[in-house]
C-alpha positions, 0 to 999 in steps of 0.5 A: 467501433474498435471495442466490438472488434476487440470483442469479436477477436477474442470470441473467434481466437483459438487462443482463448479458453471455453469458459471465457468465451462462454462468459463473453458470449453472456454479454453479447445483448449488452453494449455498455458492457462489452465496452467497459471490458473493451474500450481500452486495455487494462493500464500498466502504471508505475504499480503494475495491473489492478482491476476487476476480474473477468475477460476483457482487455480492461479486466484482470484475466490470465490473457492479460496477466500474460501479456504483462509478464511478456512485457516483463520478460522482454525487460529482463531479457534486455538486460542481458544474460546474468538478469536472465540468471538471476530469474524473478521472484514472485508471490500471491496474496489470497485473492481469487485467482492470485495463485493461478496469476502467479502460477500463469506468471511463472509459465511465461517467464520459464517459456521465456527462459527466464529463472523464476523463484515462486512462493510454495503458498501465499505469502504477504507483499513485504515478503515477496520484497524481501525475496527480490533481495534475498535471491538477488533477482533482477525483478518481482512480482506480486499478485495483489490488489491490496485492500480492494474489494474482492471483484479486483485483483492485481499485479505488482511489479517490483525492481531489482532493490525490492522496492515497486517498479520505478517510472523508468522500469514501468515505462520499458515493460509498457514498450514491450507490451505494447508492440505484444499482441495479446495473443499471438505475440505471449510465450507460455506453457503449461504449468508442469512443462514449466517445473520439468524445466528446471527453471522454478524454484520454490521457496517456502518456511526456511525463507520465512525463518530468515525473513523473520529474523530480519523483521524481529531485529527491528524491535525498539525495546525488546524487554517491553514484552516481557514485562507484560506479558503474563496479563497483556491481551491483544486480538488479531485478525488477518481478515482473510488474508496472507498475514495470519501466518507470518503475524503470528509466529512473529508474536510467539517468537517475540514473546507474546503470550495472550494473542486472540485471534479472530477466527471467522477472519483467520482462513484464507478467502478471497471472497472476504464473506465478513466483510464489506471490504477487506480494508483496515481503514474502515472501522466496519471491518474490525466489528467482529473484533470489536464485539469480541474486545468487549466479551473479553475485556481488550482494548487493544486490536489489530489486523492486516489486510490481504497482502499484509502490508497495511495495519489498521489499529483499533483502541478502546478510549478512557470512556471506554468506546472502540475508535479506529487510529488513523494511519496518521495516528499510528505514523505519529506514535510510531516516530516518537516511540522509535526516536525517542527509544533509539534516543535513550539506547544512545544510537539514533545517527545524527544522519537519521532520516524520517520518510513520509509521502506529501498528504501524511501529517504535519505532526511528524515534522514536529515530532522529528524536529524535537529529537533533531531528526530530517523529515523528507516528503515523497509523492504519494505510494510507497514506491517513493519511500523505496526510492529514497531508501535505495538512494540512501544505501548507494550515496550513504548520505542518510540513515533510514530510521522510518517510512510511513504514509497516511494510508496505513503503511510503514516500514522500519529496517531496510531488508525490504522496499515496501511497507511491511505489516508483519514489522508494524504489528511488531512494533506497534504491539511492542509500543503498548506494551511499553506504555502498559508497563507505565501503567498506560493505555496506548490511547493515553499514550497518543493523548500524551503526544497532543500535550506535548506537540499540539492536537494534529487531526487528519481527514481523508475523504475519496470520492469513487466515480467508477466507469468512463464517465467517472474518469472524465469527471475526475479530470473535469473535478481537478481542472475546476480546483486548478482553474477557480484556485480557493483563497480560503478553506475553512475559514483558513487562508490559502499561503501556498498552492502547489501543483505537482503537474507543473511542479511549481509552488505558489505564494498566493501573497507575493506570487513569488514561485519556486520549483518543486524537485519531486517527480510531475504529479496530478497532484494540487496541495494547498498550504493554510495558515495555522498548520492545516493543508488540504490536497486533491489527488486522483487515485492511481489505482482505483476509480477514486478522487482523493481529498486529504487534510489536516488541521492543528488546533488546542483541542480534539473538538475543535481540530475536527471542527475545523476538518469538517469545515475544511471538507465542506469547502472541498466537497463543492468541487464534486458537485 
């Protein structure tokens, strides 16, 4: 058995630490679990490393974070001596371990006798995208696993523009570490060995400041604040991670004066004790907000996840109840604020371009056709909104105003490539207190939207099958939906099915085909009448399937009605 060979092998080697045979050595009796540890190696997808922590070759540990960063050296010294030059920038979120992958990180690279640009402390993923263009590095990386549970971490890998690794990049660092053996095939050294080099430069608050600079020139109605300051509550939590810093300097800079804070979710901790999972999707990690919204008479919360390039949003509604925004929601508010206050400053371009990914509300493409603005569909993952904007920058064909997807992330401006908390926070901030100055609530605000466009409601339901059998029944779950293809869902009729694996959309009336031009996904989206959609995706970074969906209807009541119906449809498929 392959996986008891690879366990022996790091029992045996001399390359391996004390502390981690030990651990290896606590498993020895149980089968099932060396093989988990030990049947495949941890994947390096488009996105980089996400796994638990532990040893193992399918576990994140700083073996394999090496042997990634080898594969990574091996791309930059590739490219010739000026990338070498211009080195790779590398920050960490607070997740156990994040520095000392970062720090493992930044070995490798120098002992490869590449230039490393390493954050003096935890810094937030929009930041370490900034950096790759602020320094003009050839690459970055990013020791994350966003709001994942506090048994992962991760490690991202970023192009030379600062946007995620593209499929071309991930596949030539995959080559490398492939043909690298974990061991005896990694350059390293010592930590120290490394600063005495010369080849570490650390950056810190002056980076910050400039970084800062960039987000606040992004505001929409900068006199907003002002005018509401005196008496305009909000409370932020961080929930332990990385945005607590930069957050709250970017509101005190632009003005806001009542900011509470959460404050058993402020300080840095990976272990997440306050919460179940560090994720602002989930209402749960908002309950020590909420409680304290109530003592103080708040209806307005927000917080960032670990690496900050989430926002999760929570209002208190006219009957006077706390309810989580959806990242569809916030995505809406935000397109109509931005379009319709570049509108009234007399500068929104007529090339202007709205981005949003493939399982994101239809009501943005209503919104952007009222104010004459594209709207450009990507795959799912940010990295797609990335590339659009580097594709904007070097044909100057388009003027990016906005990218977002259903998942809570968004960015405005173009001084990074990944969603961006710290510039949400701002603008999402910004937005209630515009509409507090005409004398309404935020929650108002997104009733005013469902007048005016239609009730759009969005649902996402992921069901987790972790392990080897949770694999191979994912791929079982997509191959029943692709092969048994629903005629209705939800009482709705099926128009169009389009599967993203064979890039072909289907009329389901005519079976007249056309190709799809996104780049070949596992990817099946069904196209209903009357505006509802629904789609099934596997994760590409957690042991998840997706199901999205989407319903437009005259009322809240009924367009949730609808949702439900269209998940009991789906949900058979998972049985």
């Amino acid at each position: 058995m392959e996986y008891r060979k690879e366990y022996q092998k790091w029992l045996e080697s001399d390359a391996v630490d004390e502390k981690t045979k030990a651990e290896l050595k606590s498993i020895e009796s149980d089968d099932n679990e060396i093989k988990e540890r030990f049947y495949r190696d941890l994947e390096f997808g488009t996105g980089g490393l996400r796994g638990i922590m532990g040893a193992g070759t399918n576990r994140m540990n700083i073996y394999t974070v090496r042997k990634a960063t080898q594969g990574l050296s091996g791309f930059v010294t590739g490219q010739g001596e000026a990338a070498v030059k211009k080195g790779v920038a590398i920050s960490y979120d607070s997740r156990n371990n994040s520095k000392t992958f970062a720090e493992e990180t930044a070995c490798v690279l120098a002992a490869n006798g590449i230039k490393v640009y390493l954050s003096d402390s935890l810094r937030p993923v929009p930041q370490l995208s900034f950096a790759v263009r602020h320094f003009g590095a050839a690459a970055g990386v990013m020791i994350t696993a966003s709001h994942n549970p506090a048994k992962y971490n991760g490690y991202k890998v970023y192009g030379e523009d600062g946007g995620q690794a593209s499929l071309a990049l991930a596949d030539k660092v995959l080559e490398v570490i492939e043909a690298t053996d974990i061991f005896g095939g990694v350059k390293t050294m010592s930590f120290e060995a490394a600063k005495d080099s010369g080849l570490i430069e650390f950056f810190g608050e002056e980076f910050d400041e400039v970084y800062l600079d960039n987000v606040i020139a992004q505001q929409v109605n900068p006199d907003a604040v002002s005018k509401v300051a005196d008496d305009f509550k909000i409370i932020y939590t961080p929930l332990h991670g990385s945005g607590n810093i930069p957050v709250r300097k970017m509101l005190k800079r632009v003005g806001f004066k009542n900011v509470l804070l959460v404050k058993e979710q402020v300080e840095p901790d990976g272990d997440f004790p306050t919460v179940a999972s560090p994720n602002p999707e989930n209402k749960e990690a908002f309950a020590i907000a909420i409680e304290m919204a109530k003592k103080e008479n708040v209806d307005f919360i927000i917080g960032t996840d670990p690496d900050c390039d989430r926002v999760g949003v929570v209002l208190r509604n006219n009957g006077g109840e706390y309810i989580p925004l959806t990242g569809n929601m916030v995505g809406a508010l935000l397109t109509e604020y931005i379009l319709r206050g570049r509108k009234e400053n007399n500068n929104l371009p007529s090339d202007g371009v709205v981005v949003k990914t493939i399982v994101t509300s239809y009501m943005t493409d209503v919104i952007c056709k009222a104010y004459g603005v594209e709207v450009m569909n990507v795959l799912t993952g940010f990295k797609f909104i990335g590339e659009k904007m580097k594709e904007f920058e070097e044909k100057k064909n388009h003027t990016y105003l906005l990218g977002f997807e259903e998942s809570y992330g968004y960015l405005v401006g173009d001084y990074a490539r990944d969603k961006d908390g710290v510039v949400a926070t701002m603008l999402v901030t910004e937005m209630a207190a515009w509409y507090k100055a005409k004398g309404m609530t935020l929650y108002e605000g997104l009733m005013e939207l469902y007048k005016k466009y239609g009730t759009f409601r969005e649902k996402l339901v992921s069901v987790v099958l972790e392990g080897i059998d949770g694999l191979e029944k994912i791929g079982r779950i997509m191959t029943d939906i692709r092969e048994n293809t629903p005629k209705e869902i939800g009482g709705k009729k099926v128009m169009y099915v389009n599967d993203y694996s064979s890039s072909i959309r289907k009329n389901t009336e005519t079976g007249a085909e056309e190709n799809i031009t996104l780049p070949k996904s596992n990817v099946l989206l069904f196209e209903m009448e009357d505006d509802c959609w629904c789609a099934a995706r596997p994760s590409g970074t957690e042991p998840k399937i997706k199901f999205y969906m989407g319903s437009k209807a005259d009322t809240v009541s009924e367009a949730e009605a609808l949702l439900d119906s269209i998940w009991k449809d789906m949900e058979k498929y998972t049985k």
